[in-house]
MARBAPA-424199 format. One line per field, with one value per residue (C-alpha): x, y, z; residue in three letters; residue number from 1. Coordinates in nm, 2 decimals, m for minus. Layout:
N
c1 <- (X ...)
c2 <- (Y ...)
c3 <- (Z ...)
aa <- (ALA ...)
i <- (NUM ...)
This chain:
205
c1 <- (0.00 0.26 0.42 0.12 0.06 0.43 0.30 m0.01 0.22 0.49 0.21 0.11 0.43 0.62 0.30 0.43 0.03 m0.27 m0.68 m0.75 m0.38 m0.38 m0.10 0.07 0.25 0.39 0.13 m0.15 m0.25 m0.55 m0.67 m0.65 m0.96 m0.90 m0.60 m0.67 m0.46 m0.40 m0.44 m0.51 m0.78 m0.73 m1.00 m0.83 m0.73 m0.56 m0.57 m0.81 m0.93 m0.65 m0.50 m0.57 m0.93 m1.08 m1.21 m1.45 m1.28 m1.14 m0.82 m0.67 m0.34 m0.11 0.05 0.34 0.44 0.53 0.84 0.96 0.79 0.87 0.56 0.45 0.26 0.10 m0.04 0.14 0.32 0.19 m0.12 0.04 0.22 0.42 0.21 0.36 0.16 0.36 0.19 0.40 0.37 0.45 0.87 0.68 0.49 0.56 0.64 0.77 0.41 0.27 0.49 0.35 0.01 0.08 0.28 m0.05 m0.27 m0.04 0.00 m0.42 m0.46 m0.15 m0.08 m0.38 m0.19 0.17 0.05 m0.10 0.19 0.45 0.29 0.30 0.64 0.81 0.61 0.74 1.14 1.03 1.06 1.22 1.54 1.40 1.60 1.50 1.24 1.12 0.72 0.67 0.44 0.66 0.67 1.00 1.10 1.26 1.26 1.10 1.07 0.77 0.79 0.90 0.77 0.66 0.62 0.35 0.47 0.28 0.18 m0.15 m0.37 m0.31 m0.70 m0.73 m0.49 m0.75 m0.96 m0.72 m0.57 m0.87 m0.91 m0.63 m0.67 m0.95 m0.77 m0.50 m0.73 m0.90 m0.57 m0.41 m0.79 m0.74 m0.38 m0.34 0.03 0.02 m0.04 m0.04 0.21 0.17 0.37 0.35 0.54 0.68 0.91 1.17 1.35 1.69 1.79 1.50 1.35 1.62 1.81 2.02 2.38 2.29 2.10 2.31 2.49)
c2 <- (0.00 0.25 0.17 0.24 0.54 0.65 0.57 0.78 1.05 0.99 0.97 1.31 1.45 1.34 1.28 0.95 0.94 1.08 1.01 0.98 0.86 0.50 0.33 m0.01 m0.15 m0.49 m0.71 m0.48 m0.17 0.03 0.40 0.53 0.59 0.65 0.74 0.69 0.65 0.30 0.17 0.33 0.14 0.07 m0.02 m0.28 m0.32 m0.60 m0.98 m1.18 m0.86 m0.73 m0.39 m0.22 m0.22 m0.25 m0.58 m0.44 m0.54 m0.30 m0.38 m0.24 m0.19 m0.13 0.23 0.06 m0.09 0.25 0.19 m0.16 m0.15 0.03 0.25 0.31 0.60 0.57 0.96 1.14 1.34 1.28 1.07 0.95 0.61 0.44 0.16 m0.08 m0.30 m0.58 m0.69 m1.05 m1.05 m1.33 m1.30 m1.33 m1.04 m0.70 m0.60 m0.24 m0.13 m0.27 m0.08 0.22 0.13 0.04 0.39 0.60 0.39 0.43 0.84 0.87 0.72 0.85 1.21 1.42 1.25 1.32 1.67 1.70 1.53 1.77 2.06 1.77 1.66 2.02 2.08 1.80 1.88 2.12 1.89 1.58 1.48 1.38 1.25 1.34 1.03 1.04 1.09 1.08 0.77 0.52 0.18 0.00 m0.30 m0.66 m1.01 m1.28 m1.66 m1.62 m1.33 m1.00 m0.82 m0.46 m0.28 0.03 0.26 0.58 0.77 0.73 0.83 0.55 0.50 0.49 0.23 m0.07 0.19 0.33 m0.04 m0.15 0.12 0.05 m0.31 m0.26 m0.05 m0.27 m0.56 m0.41 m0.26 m0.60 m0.71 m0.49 m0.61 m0.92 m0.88 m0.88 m1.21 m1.19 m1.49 m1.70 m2.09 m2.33 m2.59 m2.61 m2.83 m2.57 m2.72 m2.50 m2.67 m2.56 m2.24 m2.07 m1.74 m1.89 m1.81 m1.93 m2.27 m2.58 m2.80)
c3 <- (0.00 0.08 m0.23 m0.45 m0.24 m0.39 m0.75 m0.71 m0.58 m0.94 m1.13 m1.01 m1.04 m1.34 m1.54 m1.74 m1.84 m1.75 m1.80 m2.16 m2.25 m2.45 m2.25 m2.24 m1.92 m1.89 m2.09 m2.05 m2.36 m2.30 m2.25 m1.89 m1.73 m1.39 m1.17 m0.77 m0.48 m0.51 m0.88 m1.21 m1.47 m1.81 m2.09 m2.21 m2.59 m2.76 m2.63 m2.85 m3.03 m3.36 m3.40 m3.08 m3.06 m2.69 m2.54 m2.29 m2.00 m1.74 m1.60 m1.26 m1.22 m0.93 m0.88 m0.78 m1.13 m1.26 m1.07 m1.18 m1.52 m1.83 m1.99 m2.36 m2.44 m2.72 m2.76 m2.51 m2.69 m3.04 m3.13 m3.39 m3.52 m3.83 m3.97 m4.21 m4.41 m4.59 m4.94 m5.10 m5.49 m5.67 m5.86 m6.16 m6.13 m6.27 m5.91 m6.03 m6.17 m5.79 m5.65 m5.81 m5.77 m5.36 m5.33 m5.49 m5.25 m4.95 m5.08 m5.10 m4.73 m4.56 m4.68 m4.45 m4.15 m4.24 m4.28 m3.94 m3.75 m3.86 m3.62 m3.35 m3.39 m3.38 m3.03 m2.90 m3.02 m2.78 m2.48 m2.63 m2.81 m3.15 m3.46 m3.78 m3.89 m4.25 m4.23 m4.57 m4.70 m4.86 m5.02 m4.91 m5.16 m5.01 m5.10 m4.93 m4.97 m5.15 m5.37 m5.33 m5.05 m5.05 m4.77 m4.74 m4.45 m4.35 m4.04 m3.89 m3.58 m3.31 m3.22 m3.62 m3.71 m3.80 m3.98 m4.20 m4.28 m4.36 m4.61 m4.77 m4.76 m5.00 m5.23 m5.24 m5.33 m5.62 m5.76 m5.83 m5.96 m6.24 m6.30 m6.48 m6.47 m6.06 m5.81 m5.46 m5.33 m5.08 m4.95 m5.29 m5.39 m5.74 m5.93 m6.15 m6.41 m6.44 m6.77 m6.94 m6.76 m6.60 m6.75 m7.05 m6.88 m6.54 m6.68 m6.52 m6.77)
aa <- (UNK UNK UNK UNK UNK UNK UNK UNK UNK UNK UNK UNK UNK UNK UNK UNK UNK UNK UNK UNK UNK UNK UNK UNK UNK UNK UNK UNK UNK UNK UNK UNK UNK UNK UNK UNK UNK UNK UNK UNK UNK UNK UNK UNK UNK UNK UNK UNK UNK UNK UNK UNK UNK UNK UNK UNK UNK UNK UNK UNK UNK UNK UNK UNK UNK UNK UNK UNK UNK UNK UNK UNK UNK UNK UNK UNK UNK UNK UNK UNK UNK UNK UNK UNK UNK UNK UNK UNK UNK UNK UNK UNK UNK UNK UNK UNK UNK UNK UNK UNK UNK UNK UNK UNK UNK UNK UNK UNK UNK UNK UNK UNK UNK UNK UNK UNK UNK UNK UNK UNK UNK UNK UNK UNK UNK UNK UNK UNK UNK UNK UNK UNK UNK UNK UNK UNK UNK UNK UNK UNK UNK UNK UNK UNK UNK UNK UNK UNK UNK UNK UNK UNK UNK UNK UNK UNK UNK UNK UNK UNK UNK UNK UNK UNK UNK UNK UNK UNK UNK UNK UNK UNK UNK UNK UNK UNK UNK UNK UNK UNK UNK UNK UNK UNK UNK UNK UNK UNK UNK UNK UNK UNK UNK UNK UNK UNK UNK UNK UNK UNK UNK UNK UNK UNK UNK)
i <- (1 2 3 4 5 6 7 8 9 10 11 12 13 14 15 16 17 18 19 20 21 22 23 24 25 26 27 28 29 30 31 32 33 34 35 36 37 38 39 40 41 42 43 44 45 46 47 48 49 50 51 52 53 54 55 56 57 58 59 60 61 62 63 64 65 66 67 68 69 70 71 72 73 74 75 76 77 78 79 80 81 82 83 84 85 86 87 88 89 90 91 92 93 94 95 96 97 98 99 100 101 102 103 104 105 106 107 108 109 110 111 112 113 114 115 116 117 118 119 120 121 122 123 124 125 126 127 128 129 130 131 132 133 134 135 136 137 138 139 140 141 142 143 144 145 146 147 148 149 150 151 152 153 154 155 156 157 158 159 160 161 162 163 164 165 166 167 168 169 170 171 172 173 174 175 176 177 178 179 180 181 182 183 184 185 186 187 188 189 190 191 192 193 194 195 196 197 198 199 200 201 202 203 204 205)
């Protein structure tokens, strides 16, 4: 008790998070709802439920965890995050015109929130050491297993992150409808033949 007594009296003080902040500590994410002398309350988000969305549940926590336990504010500062979104296309595909056709998408859905998080971040140089970080919605290229894997990376509001991937989930989907050049990839097993389809100088003998 005297310990959480202590954390009330932190939590007062330094102001790691307040009522209204979405927070995670330990294992637990949710949006602070109450702050007393004892505990704080979280509605809880996550568990069996995806990409932040609350469960229902309220979850009490112990003041005295601020002190052994590291704490993630999710809006604190700036209520905003960088989402990435990996789509796996097929090395047969023309992955250069997906790549233009993810970057417009990811450009359409990401562009109103990279130009309301510039304000946010130069407050908060104000009070923080930031590093420059590139907020500008991008499509960053890699090859996987499968296919070649781009990555759609863009700044969004952290209570809006299933909404906006949803979004552009959909956009994705009917972009590579239209292309008959483009296949999503995915675990298969194939037999390759190098003798007969591979590149004629790197065929095997």
């Amino acid at each position: 008790p005297i310990t959480n007594v202590a954390g009330w009296g932190f939590l007062l003080w330094r102001r790691p998070f307040q009522v209204g902040d979405r927070i995670a500590i330990g294992d637990r994410r949710g949006d602070v709802i109450d702050i007393s002398l004892f505990q704080f309350s979280l509605m809880e988000i996550g568990e069996w439920v995806n990409a932040d969305q609350p469960t229902g549940r309220v979850v009490h926590v112990p003041n005295a965890l601020v002190f052994t336990t590291p704490q993630v504010n999710y809006t604190r500062e700036f209520r905003y995050l960088w989402h990435e979104m990996p789509v796996l296309v097929t090395f047969e595909s023309d992955w250069q015109k997906a790549k233009d056709l993810l970057r417009a998408i990811v450009e359409k859905h990401g562009s109103a929130a990279r130009d309301a998080v510039r304000p946010e971040i130069e407050r908060a140089r104000d009070r923080l050491l930031l590093y420059h970080v590139s907020i500008e919605p991008t499509v960053i290229t890699s090859v996987a297993d499968s296919g070649v894997l781009l990555t759609m990376r863009y700044v969004v509001e952290a209570r809006r992150r299933r909404e906006v991937a949803q979004a552009v989930w959909e956009d994705v989907l009917h972009a590579f409808a239209g292309a008959d050049d483009i296949d999503f990839a995915y675990p298969t097993t194939r037999f390759y033949m190098n003798a007969t389809e591979g590149k004629a100088g790197a065929r095997a003998e």
